[in-house]
Phi, psi and omega in degrees: 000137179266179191312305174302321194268009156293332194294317223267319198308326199268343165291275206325319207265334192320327185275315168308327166274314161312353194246340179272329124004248168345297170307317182259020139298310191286336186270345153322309199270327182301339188279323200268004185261001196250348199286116162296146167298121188250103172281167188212109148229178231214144045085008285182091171261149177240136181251100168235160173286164185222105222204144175272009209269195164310127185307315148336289200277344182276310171334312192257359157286323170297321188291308244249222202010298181307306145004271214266295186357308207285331211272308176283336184287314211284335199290046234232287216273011177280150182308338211262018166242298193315282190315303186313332183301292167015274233272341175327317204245020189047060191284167190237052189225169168249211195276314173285336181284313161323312188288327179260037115307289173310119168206150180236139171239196157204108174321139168329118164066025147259187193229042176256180151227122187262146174204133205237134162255099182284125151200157180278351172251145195293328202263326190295307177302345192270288189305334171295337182277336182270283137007290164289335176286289203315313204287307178290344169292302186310306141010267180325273171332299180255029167275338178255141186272162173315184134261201176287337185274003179101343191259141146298106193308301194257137183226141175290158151221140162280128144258344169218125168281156178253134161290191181284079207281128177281320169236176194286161180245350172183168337309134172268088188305338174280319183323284199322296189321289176320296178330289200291355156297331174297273234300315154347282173331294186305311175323287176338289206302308168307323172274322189294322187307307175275342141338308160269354149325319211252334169321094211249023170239142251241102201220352144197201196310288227308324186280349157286332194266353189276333214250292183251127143342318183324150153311156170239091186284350173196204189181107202266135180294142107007121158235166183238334161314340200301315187305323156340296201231056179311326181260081161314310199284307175300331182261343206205042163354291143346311196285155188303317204299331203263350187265337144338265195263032170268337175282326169314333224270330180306291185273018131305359202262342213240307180334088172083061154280126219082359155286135185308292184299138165189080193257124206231117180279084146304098190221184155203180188294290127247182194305155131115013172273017171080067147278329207270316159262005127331307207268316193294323172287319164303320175299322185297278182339307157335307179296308195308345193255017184055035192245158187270131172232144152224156191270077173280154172264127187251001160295080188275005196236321178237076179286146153247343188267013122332343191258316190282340203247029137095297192329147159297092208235049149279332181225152169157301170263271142027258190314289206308322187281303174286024168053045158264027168193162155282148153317319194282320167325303190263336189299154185235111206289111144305075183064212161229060176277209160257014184271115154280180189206100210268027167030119145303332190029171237287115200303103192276145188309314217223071193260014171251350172277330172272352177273342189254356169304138163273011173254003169278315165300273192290038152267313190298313218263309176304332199279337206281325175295321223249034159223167160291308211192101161296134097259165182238111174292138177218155173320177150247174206318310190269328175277319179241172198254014189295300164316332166269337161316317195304307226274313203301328202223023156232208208266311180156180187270115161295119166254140165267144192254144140255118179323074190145345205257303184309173160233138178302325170267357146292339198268347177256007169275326191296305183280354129336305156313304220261350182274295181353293190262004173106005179307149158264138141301095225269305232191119206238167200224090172289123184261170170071008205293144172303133180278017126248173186106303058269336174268354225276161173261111203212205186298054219221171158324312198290323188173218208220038101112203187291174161067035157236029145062040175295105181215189173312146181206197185260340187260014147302130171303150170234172203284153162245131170291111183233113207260146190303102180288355207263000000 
């Protein structure tokens, strides 16, 4: 993953991260009101020589104490210290429950010993810490034996008593807090990561380009209308959707530049990704710009665009492929635009065997004389072969992804098919993209986002009456 898709994770992921945030401030704070309050008080013996000698001997006795010190520091939390505080100050613990009070240290290159006392009562802890020093002199003194002169070489002194702690040494709510917005953050940050790690769906340009080579010639906006209102670019102009695909119709125009032929198979990996009303809107828009197109529906097993663009769809592609019609017979006049419209007719036994017939090749080849621009709706890829038969015999296949939807392993099985047969993959078209968000469709590769109030106008071609070559 590069920097931007760490960037796009933490868009995408924010609310999530931020609400796992929150929980662990909230589980931090929640820590530090049920946590009874611990004082700490401290302590503080000097370990010196006791020595009739020579200044020598003390030097190198001082040395052998810095040495040792750490040693003496550890005997603090032994039972032979411990118990008398016990029973001195009558305590209701045993040795061990005490010893996890207790802890002793020594600064780097002294000869000091700290000895630090946790309780929840303030005044208890400065005598057991007071106590305890007393108790560890004592200790001390008879582990070590005299010398020949009668002296204990090494002597304990209290160099500081411990006082009265005024405040708690914990919980330390800022401290805590902080602590649970770190770990809170890192969760957060760590799951949106694996999530979109884990993620098998198709969600912008970047996830098409890892799977195909193909150009990503457009990006269709999200409508939650479209079943409603399928020819969007006629009833609602104006809308980001419809400014969509007048930017698809610009760079289909750069697509195979210098082929003669230009015939575009509309398909996609599976239902339910806008191909069909993708195709219907792209041809008008197509039109509007003044070139003459038509549109077939090459979908023989579910047709629609007979449905959507208002037509008569008894007879038509079908008929034409068994010679019960002429193309001039069936074909169909959009309004009085520059559009035709090629009918599905009658849902046939066998619609991968008539798309791949060679009266489906001079078909291809007549609409292709007597138009500026073909399309074809064709099923999609992966339940049937129709559409990559198709594609075989036309310039090539758009395929539409639709975004949030698709699976990475449908869309490289879909260009799989169509390399299976020698197709080209003209071209690929994210359908559905979100208007917000990090995947959203705005100010991109795709276009110039909203608000600049592109619709029909006067200065748009309008259609011209044309009789028909094909």
């Amino acid at each position: 993953m590069e920097l931007r898709d760490y960037l796009r994770v933490l868009r995408k992921g924010w609310i999530f991260i931020v609400v796992l945030t929150l929980v662990g401030v909230a589980a931090a704070a929640a820590y530090s009101i049920v946590k009874t309050p611990e004082y700490q008080a401290t302590s503080k013996v000097f370990v010196s020589i006791q020595s009739s000698g020579s200044i020598s001997d003390l030097t190198q006795g001082g040395s052998f104490l810095q040495n040792q010190v750490k040693s003496y520091a550890d005997v603090v939390n032994t039972p032979v210290v411990l118990q008398p505080v016990i029973a001195a100050l009558e305590l209701p613990i045993n040795v061990d429950q005490l010893a996890a009070q207790v802890s002793a240290s020594s600064p780097l290159d002294t000869v000091i010993v700290e000895i630090t006392v946790a309780d929840t009562d303030p005044r208890q802890a400065a005598e057991i810490a007071n106590a305890v020093a007393s108790s560890f002199e004592n200790v001390v003194t008879g582990l070590v034996a005299e010398n020949a002169e009668g002296i204990t070489p090494v002597k304990i002194t209290l160099l500081q008593q411990a006082l009265i702690p005024f405040s708690p040494s914990s919980p330390n709510v800022p401290l805590n807090i902080a602590l649970g917005a770190l770990v809170g953050l890192a969760l957060g940050v760590g799951i949106a990561i694996l999530r979109e790690a884990l993620d098998t769906r198709i969600r912008n340009e970047h996830d098409v380009e890892v799977i195909t080579d193909a150009p990503i010639i457009g990006g269709i906006a999200f409508d939650q209308s479209t079943p409603q209102n399928p020819l969007v670019v006629k009833d609602d102009p104006r809308s980001p959707r419809s400014e969509s695909f007048r930017t698809l119709r610009t760079n289909l125009q750069f697509l195979n530049v210098g082929v003669t032929s230009r015939s575009f198979v509309v398909t996609s990996s599976v239902p339910g990704e806008g191909k069909s009303t993708s195709a219907a809107n792209l041809a008008i828009v197509v039109a509007l710009a003044g070139k003459n197109v038509i549109i077939v529906d090459a979908d023989m097993r579910k047709p629609k665009l007979a449905e959507y663009l208002g037509l008569e769809g008894g007879v038509g592609l079908t008929d034409v492929l068994v010679g019960r019609a002429q193309p001039n017979d069936v074909i169909q006049r959009w309004g009085d635009t520059n559009l035709y419209v090629l009918p599905a007719g009658k849902v046939p036994p066998n619609p991968s065997e008539l798309l791949g017939s060679q009266a489906m090749v001079t078909l291809i080849r007549g609409l292709e004389n007597s138009f500026d621009t073909v399309l074809f709706d064709a099923p999609p890829l992966l339940p049937v072969t129709d559409a990559a038969v198709l594609a075989k015999n036309t310039t090539g296949a758009l395929l539409m992804v639709a975004a949030g939807r698709a699976h990475k392993n449908q869309v490289r099985g879909a260009v799989a098919a169509l390399e299976n047969v020698g197709a080209k993959l003209a071209g690929v078209v994210l359908t559905m993209l979100p208007t917000r968000g990090p995947d959203s469709y705005g100010y991109s590769r795709y276009g110039y986002g909203y608000g600049y109030g592109y619709g029909y106008s006067q200065d748009e071609p309008r259609a011209s009456k044309k009789k028909i070559k094909a």
